[in-house]
C-alpha positions as CSV (number, residue, x, y, z in Angstrom):
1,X,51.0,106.3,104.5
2,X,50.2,109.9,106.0
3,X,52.6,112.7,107.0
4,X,56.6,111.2,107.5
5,X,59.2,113.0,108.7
6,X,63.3,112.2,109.0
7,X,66.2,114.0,110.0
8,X,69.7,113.7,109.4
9,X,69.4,110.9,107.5
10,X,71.5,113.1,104.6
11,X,75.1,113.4,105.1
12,X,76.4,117.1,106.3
13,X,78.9,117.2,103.7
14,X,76.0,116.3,101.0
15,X,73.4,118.8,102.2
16,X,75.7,121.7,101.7
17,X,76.7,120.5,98.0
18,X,72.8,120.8,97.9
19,X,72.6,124.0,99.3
20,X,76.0,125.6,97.4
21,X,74.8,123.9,94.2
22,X,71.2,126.4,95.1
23,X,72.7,129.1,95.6
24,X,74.6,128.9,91.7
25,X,71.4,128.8,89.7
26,X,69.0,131.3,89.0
27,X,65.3,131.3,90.7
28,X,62.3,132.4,88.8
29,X,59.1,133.6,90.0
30,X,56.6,136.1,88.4
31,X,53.7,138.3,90.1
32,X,50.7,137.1,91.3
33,X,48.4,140.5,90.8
34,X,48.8,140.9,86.8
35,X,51.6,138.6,85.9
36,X,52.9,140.5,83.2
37,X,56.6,140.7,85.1
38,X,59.0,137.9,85.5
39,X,61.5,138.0,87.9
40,X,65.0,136.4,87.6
41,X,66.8,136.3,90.8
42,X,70.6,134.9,91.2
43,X,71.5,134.7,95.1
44,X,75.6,134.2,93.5
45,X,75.5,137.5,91.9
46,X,72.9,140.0,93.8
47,X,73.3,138.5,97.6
48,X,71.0,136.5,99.8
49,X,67.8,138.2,100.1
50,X,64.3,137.7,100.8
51,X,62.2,140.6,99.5
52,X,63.5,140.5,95.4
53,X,59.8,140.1,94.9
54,X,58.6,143.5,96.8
55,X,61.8,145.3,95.3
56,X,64.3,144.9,93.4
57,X,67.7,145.5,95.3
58,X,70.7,143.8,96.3
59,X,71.4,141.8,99.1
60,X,73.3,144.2,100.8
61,X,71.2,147.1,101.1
62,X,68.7,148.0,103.5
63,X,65.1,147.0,102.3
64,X,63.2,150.6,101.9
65,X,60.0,149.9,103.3
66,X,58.3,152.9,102.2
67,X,58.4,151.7,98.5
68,X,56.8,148.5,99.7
69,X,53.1,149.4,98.3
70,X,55.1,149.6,94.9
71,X,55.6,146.2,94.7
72,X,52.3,144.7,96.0
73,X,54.3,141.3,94.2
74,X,54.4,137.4,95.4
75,X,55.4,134.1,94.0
76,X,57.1,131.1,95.4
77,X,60.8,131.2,94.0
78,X,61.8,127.6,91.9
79,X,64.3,126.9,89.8
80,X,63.5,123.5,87.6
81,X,65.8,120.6,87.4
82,X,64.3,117.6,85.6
83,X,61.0,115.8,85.1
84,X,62.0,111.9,85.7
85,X,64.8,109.6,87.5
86,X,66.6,109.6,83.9
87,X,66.7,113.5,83.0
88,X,67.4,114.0,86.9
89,X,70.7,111.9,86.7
90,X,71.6,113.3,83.3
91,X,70.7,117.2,84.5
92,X,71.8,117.4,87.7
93,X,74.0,114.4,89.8
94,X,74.2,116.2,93.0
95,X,70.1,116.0,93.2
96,X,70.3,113.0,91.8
97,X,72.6,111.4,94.4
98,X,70.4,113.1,97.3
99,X,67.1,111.5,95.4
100,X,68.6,108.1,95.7
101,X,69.7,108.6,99.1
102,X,66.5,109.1,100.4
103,X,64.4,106.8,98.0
104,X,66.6,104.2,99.5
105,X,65.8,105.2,103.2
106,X,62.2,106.0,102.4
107,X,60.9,103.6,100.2
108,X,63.5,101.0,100.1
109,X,64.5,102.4,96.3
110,X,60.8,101.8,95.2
111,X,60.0,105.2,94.3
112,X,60.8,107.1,91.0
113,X,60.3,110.9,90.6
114,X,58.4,109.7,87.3
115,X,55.0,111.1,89.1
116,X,52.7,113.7,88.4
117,X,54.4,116.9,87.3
118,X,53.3,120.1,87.5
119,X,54.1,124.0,86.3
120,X,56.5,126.2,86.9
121,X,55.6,130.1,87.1
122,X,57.8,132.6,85.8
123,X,60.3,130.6,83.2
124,X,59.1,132.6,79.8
125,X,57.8,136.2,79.2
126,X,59.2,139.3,78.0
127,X,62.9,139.3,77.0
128,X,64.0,142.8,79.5
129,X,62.7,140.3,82.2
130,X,65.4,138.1,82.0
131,X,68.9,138.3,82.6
132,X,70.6,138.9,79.7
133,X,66.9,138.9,77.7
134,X,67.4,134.6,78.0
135,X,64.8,133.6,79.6
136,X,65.0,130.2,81.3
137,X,64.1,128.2,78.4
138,X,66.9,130.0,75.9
139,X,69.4,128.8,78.7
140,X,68.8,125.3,79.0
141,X,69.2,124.1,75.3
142,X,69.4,120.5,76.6
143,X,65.7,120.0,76.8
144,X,64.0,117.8,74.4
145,X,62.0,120.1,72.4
146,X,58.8,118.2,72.9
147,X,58.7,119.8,76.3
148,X,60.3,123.1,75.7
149,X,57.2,125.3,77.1
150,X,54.7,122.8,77.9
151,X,53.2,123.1,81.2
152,X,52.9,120.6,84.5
153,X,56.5,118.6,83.5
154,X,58.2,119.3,86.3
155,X,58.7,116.8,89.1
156,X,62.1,117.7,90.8
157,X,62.5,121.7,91.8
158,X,63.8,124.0,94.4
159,X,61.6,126.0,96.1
160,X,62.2,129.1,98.1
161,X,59.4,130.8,99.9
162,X,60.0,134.2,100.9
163,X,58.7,136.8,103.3
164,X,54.7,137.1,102.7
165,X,53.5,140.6,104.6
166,X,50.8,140.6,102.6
167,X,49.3,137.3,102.6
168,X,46.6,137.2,105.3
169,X,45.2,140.8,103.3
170,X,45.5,140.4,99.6
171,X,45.0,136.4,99.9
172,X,46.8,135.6,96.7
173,X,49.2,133.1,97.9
174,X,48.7,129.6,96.8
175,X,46.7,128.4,100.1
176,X,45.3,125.3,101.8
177,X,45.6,122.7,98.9
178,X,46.4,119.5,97.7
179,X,49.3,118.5,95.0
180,X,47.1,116.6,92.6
181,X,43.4,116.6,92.6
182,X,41.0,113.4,93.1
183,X,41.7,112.0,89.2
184,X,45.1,110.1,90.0
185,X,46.2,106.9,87.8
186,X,45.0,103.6,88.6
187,X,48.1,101.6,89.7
188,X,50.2,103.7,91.4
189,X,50.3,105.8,94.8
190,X,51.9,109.5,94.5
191,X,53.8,111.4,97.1
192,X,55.6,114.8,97.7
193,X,59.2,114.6,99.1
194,X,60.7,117.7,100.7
195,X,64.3,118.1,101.7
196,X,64.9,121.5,103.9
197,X,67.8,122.4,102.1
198,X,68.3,125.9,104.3
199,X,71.8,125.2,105.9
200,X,70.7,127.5,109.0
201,X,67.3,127.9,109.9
202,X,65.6,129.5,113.5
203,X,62.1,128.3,114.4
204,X,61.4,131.9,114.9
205,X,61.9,132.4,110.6
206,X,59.3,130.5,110.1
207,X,58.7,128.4,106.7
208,X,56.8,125.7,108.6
209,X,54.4,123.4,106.6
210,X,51.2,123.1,108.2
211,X,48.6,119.8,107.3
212,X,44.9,119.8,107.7
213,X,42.1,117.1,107.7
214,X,39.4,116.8,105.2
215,X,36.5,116.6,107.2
216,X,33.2,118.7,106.8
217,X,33.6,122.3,108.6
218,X,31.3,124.3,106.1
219,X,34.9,125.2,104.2
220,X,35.8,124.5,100.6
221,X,38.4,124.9,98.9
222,X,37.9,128.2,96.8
223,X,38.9,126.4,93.3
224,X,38.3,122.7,93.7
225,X,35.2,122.0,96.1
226,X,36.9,119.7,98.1
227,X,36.6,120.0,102.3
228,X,38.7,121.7,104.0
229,X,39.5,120.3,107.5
230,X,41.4,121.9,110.2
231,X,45.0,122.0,111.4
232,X,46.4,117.9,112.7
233,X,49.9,118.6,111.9
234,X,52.9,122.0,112.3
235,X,56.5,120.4,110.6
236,X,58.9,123.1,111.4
237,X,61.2,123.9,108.5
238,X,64.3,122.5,110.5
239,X,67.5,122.1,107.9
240,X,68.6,118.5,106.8
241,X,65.1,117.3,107.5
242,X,62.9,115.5,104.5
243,X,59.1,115.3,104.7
244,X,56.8,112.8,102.9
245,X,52.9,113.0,102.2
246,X,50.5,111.8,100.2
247,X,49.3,114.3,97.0
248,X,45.9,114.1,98.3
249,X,46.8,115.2,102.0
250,X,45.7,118.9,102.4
251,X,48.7,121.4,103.5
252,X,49.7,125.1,103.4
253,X,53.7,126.3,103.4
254,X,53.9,129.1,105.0
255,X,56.9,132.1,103.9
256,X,59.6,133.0,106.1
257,X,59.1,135.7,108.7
258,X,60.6,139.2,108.0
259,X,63.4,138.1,110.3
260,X,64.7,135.7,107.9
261,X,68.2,137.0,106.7
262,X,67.2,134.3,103.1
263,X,64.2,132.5,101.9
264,X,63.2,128.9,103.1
265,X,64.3,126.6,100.4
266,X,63.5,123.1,99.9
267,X,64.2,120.7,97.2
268,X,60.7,118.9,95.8
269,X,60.6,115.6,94.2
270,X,56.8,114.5,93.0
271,X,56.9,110.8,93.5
272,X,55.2,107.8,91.9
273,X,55.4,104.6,93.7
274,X,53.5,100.8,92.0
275,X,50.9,100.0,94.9
């Protein structure tokens, strides 16, 4: 299997439980230059917004550009929800139901979000931080305590990608890259479902996902060492669309544009399906 794409398979009515469900829980990101600030954003209470990461203001007010330069900041958005099938239907139903819904259609109900998790930025830190000084682990008691701070768990999340003006100069957003590295389990094939839960969405606010090849150009990856091919494949962020791809299969998301009136948002489920 290489790069999939359906649309409208998911029910109008269901999509925007997905989306209102999104916009209830809070999103957590933290900055890329020093990381020593975690950012809790709630779109219910401070308003839809795209630039919480440059400044911290809400929704309704005019962004000040001038202060830009004082928050050089970036970081995906996510909010967790669970790390298998079982904790997904306990944790969350409506995700659940949109899980099976598209396991169904995709994989004929093969597939179990039991794959390869992976971390979260942002979820601890200092207390002033957080809303309330509870930081997303003092808020969600229900987690078994075996996992409670351990890294790469996660294998169902939203994630909301906001403006990046400063991408192309400072380079620190995450880049041409694969979800899981060469070392994958024996046995089993892993994918990456995305559902475009954005309820509106122009082509012009960007938030497409762009695939490359892996064939020798004389790039590497600046981590990893692996090839990095060019462009075979632009998937616009068009709402109620789902895309799957293989964890090895190089890609890059890009942000929305700074015409976006709210981030891009997608719901993530890391896959695992028996070969």
């Amino acid at each position: 299997m290489t790069v999939r794409v359906f649309d409208d398979i998911i029910s109008q009515e269901q999509h925007k439980a997905v989306y209102d469900w999104s916009q209830t829980v809070s999103w957590y990101q933290t900055e890329r230059l020093d990381r020593k600030e975690e950012n809790e954003y709630k779109p219910y209470e401070q308003g839809k917004t795209q630039y919480r990461h440059f400044y911290k203001i809400s929704g309704d007010e005019p962004f000040p550009l001038k202060k830009i330069s004082n928050r050089f900041t970036y970081s995906m958005y996510r909010h967790p929800i669970a790390w298998s099938d079982d904790s997904t239907k306990e944790r969350n139903p409506i995700i659940y139901d949109l899980w099976t819904k598209i396991n169904n259609h995709v994989f004929d109900g093969a597939g179990t979000i039991d794959g390869l998790g992976e971390g979260i930025a942002g979820l601890h830190g200092r207390k002033e931080n957080f809303d309330n000084k509870n930081n997303f682990w003092d808020k969600n008691t229900d987690i078994p305590q075996e996992l409670v701070g351990q890294p790469d768990i996660w294998t169902c999340m939203l994630n909301a990608r906001p403006v990046e003006m400063f991408k192309r100069i400072l380079e620190i957003n995450g880049g041409i890259h694969r979800d899981s590295g060469d070392k994958i389990p024996e046995g089993y094939n892993y994918y990456t479902v995305l559902f475009n839960s954005s309820l509106d969405w122009r082509p012009s606010w960007g938030g497409e996902i762009v695939f490359y090849g892996d064939e020798y150009t004389g790039d590497k990856h600046w981590k990893r060492d692996y090839n990095l091919g060019y462009p075979d494949t632009i998937i616009g962020h068009k709402p109620n669309r789902i895309v799957v791809y293989p964890h090895t299969k190089l890609h890059m998301t890009n942000g929305a544009t700074d015409t976006a009136p709210e981030m891009a948002q997608k719901i993530a489920f890391r896959v695992r399906l028996k070969k």
